[in-house]
C-alpha positions, 0 to 999 in steps of 0.5 A: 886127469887129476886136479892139481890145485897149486898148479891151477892156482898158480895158473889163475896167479900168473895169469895164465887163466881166467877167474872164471876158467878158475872158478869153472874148472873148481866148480867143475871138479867139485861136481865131479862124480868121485872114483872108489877109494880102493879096498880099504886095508883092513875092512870097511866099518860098518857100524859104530858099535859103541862108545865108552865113557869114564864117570865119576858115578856109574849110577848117576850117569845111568840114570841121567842116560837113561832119563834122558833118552830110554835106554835099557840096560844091555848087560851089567860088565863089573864095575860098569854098565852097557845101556842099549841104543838098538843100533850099539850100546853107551858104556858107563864105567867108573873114571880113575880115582881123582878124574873127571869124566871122559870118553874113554874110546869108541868102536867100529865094527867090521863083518867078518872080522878076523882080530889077528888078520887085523892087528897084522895089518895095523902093524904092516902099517906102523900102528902098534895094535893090542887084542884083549879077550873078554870071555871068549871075544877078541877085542883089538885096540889101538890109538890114531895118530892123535891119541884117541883109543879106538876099538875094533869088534865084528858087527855082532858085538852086542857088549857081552851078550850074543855069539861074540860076547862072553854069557848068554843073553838072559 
């Protein structure tokens, strides 16, 4: 049985039950242990593999990211950096001319990732969906619904380096 919340509080408004019928049935239903959600439709993310920033100075903020927290360089990518977290990379690229600094997108990574199989599904499902290579990576892209610009990469995606990234580690 799933609980309706117009029904039950248009129950608890007409009087029909009791403020503590209301309060145990959403208490209740809180505790509840929750059901699978089903397969997800085009795999699970298990990671967030990285984050993209736009900058006025990709040396300045390397510096400033690196002070503050560490973090090594991963990979120099042309114009831009990829400063390692050990769990994913920050990517430091120059902002357009004129702008101010931003976060560019951000990416989830997925096992066994299959870049055409996923595009098709976002597709089926009305999202217009891009793959973009790097070397010999497939990158897939696309924007939810409030424009936000998200990246979709296999697990192994290590920015460059690696089985899925365009050079050898050096």
């Amino acid at each position: 049985m799933s609980l309706d919340l117009d029904q039950l509080l248009s129950r608890y408004e007409s009087g029909h039950i009791s403020r503590r019928e209301l309060l145990g049935t959403l208490t209740a239903f809180i505790g509840a242990p929750r059901t699978a959600q089903g397969q997800p439709e085009i795999g699970a993310a298990k990671q967030l593999n990285h984050v993209t920033i736009f900058a006025q100075s990709v040396s300045r903020s390397t510096e400033f990211y690196q002070d503050l927290f560490g973090m090594p360089v991963l990979t120099r990518q042309d114009p831009g950096i990829n400063l390692d977290t050990e769990s994913g990379f920050l990517g430091i690229y120059p902002a357009p001319t004129d702008s101010a600094g931003s976060i560019h997108h951000f990416c989830l990574g997925l096992e066994s990732f299959n870049a055409e199989a996923v595009r098709q599904a976002l597709i089926d499902r009305g999202v217009d969906a891009n793959i973009r290579l790097r070397g010999e990576t497939k990158e897939l892209y696309f924007t939810d619904p409030d424009g936000i610009r998200v990246q979709l990469q296999d697990v192994r995606y290590r920015g460059g380096v690696g089985p899925l990234g365009d050079r050898d580690p050096k």
